[in-house]
C-alpha positions in Angstrom: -22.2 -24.1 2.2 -22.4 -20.8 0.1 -19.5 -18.6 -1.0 -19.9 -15.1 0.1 -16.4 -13.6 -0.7 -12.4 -15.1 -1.8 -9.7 -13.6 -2.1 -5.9 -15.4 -3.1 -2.5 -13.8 -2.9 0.3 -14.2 -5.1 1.8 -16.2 -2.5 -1.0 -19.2 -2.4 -2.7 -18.3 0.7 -6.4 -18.4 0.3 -8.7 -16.2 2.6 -12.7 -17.4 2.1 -16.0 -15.9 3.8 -19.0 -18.4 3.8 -22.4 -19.1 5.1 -24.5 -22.2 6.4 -28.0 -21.1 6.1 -29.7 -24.2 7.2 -26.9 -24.3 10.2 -27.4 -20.4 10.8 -23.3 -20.0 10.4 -21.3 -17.7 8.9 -17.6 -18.9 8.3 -14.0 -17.2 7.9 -11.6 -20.1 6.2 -7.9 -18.6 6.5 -5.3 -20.7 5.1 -1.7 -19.8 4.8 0.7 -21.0 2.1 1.4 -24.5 2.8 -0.2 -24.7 5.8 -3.9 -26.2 7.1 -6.7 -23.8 7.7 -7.7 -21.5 10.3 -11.5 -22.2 10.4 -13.7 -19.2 12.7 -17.5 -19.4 12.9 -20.2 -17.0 14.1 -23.9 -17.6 14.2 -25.4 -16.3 10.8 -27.2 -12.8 12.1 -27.2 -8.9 11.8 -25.0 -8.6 14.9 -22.3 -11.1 13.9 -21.3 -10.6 10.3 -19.7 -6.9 10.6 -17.6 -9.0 13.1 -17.1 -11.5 11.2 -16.0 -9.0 7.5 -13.5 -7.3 10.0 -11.8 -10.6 10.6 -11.9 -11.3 7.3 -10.3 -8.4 6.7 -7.7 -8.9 9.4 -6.9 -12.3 7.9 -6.2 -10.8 4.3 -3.7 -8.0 5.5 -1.8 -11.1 6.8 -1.1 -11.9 3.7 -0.7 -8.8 2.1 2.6 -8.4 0.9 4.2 -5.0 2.9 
């Protein structure tokens, strides 16, 4: 597995972006401050990784404080 992107918050949640070439996947890891990890996966291709940033993205204003 290759890291693409990370990101951490003050308040120990972890958002990560990373990619599976020999699988062809591209994975979001979201996980919340004491809690497991919301793992999503899309096949590793043009169409699916603009949908796959914007739920990256999605996942990190979670945990943005407001």
């Amino acid at each position: 597995m290759t890291a693409i992107i990370e990101d951490r918050f003050a308040s120990g949640a972890q958002v990560s972006m990373g990619m599976d070439r020999d699988a062809g996947e591209l994975f979001v890891f979201h996980c919340p401050a004491g809690q497991g990890c919301i793992v999503s996966k899309w096949p590793l291709d043009s169409y699916h990784m603009p949908i796959a940033m914007a739920h990256y993205e999605q996942c990190c204003e979670l945990e943005r404080p407001t």
